[in-house]
N, C-alpha and C positions, 0 to 999 in steps of 0.2 A: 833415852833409856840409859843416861848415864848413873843412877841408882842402880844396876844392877852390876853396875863393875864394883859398887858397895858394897853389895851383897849378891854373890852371886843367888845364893839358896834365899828364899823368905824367909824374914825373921818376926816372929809372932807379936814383938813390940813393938815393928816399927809403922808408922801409920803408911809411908810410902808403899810400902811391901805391900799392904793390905789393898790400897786404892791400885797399884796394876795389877789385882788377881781381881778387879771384880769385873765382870763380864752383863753383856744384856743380850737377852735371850731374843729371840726373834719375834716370838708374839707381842709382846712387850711394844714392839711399834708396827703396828696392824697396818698404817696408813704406808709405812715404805716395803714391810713384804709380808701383803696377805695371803702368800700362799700357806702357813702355816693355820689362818683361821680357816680357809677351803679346807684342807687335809682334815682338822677337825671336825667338820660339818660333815664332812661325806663317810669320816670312821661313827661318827655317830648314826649316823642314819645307814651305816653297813649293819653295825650295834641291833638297830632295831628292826633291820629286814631278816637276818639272819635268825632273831629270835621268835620274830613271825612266821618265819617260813616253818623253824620245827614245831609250833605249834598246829600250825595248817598241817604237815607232814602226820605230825601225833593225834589230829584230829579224821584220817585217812583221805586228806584231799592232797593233789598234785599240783602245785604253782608250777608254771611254766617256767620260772627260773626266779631266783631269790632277788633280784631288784626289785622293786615295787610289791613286796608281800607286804610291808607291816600294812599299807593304804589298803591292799587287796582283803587285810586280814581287818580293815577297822570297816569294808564294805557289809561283814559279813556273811559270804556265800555259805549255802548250803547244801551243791551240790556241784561233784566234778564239771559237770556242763557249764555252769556257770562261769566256772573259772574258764574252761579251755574259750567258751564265746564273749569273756571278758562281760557279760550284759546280768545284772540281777533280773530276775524273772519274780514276777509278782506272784503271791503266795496263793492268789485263787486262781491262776493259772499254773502251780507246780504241776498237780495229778495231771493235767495235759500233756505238760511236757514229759512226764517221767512214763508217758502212754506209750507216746509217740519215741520214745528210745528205748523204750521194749520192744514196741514193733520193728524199729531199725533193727534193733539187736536179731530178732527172731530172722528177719529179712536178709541178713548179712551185709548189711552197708555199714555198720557201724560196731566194732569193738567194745569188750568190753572196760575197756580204756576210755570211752566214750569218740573213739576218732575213727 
């Protein structure tokens, strides 16, 4: 570092100056610290559960918590139960089911939360 007893401050001419200001970023070498490519992979898939879930939210259903909505939201449920029993329910069996949680409901084993 004895260039900098040269100049103490950078000087915009000098090519020295220029070559100790440049810096390498982290990602930049994936193979010695990948934790910067992890952080990216998990803000992006935060990115897309978060945007899931207000969809699911704006479409009146309740994800049991925002990790795994956007997958929950690419399963397509179509009804609260579904989601809290995590199982899609095949569509000539819906009216059964949605029978059979009237009658819970009527019975009081079951909320109208579905729980």
């Amino acid at each position: 570092m004895k260039h900098r007893q040269t100049h103490p401050t950078p000087v915009d001419d000098c090519w020295a100056c220029k070559v100790l200001s440049v810096n390498i970023a982290a990602a930049a070498t994936p193979t010695r610290r990948p934790e910067p490519l992890r952080v990216d992979r998990r803000d992006k898939q935060l990115d897309a559960d978060l945007t899931a879930y207000k969809r699911l939210r704006n479409g009146g259903l309740q994800p049991t918590r925002i990790d795994g909505s956007a997958d929950l939201e690419r399963q397509e449920p179509s009804c609260q139960f579904e989601i809290d029993t995590g199982a899609l329910i095949p569509k000539e069996h819906m009216s059964r089911v949605q029978e059979g949680l009237a009658i819970s409901k009527e019975m009081g084993l079951i909320t109208d939360g579905g729980k």
